[in-house]
C-alpha positions, 0 to 999 in steps of 0.5 A, spaced: 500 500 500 502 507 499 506 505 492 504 512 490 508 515 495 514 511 492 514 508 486 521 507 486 522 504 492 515 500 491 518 498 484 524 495 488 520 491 492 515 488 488 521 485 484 525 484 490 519 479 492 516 474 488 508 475 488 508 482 492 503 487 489 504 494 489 498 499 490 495 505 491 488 505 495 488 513 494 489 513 487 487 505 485 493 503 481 495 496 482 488 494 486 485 490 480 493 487 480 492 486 488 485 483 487 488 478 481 494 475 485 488 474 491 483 470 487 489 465 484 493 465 492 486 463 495 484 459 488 490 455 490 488 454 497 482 450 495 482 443 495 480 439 490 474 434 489 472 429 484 464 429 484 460 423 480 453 426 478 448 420 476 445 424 469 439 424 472 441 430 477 443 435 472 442 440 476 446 438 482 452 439 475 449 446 473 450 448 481 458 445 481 458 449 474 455 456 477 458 456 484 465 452 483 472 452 477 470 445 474 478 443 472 475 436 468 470 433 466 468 426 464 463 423 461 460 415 463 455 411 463 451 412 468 454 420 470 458 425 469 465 426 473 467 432 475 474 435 478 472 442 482 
């Protein structure tokens, strides 16, 4: 925060620091990077899981897809399988 007061001392730190962020919560500048490297720091915290959905609840499929990331998607006899 307050990259704007020193934007070279904030430009050496981002380098210096692998996956930091500099920003401005006065100015706005680096914020919609900040809110990037957030999501994909706690996407990354999320664990996996492997779900197998009979055919016949598509709708339970179209919630996994609405509310989670499916990662892989399979398709089988009796149901779909989903890695979210």
């Amino acid at each position: 925060n307050k990259a704007d007061l020193d934007p070279e001392t904030a430009a050496t730190l981002v380098k210096r620091y692998p996956g930091s962020v500099a920003f401005s919560a006065r100015t706005g500048e680096g914020v919609d990077e900040l809110l990037a490297a957030l999501s994909t720091h706690l996407r990354a915290m999320q664990p996996v899981v492997e779900l197998s959905i009979p055919y016949e609840r598509a709708d339970a499929l179209a919630a996994v897809h609405r509310e989670g990331e499916v990662l892989v998607e399979t398709h089988g006899d009796t149901g779909t399988v989903v890695q979210a």
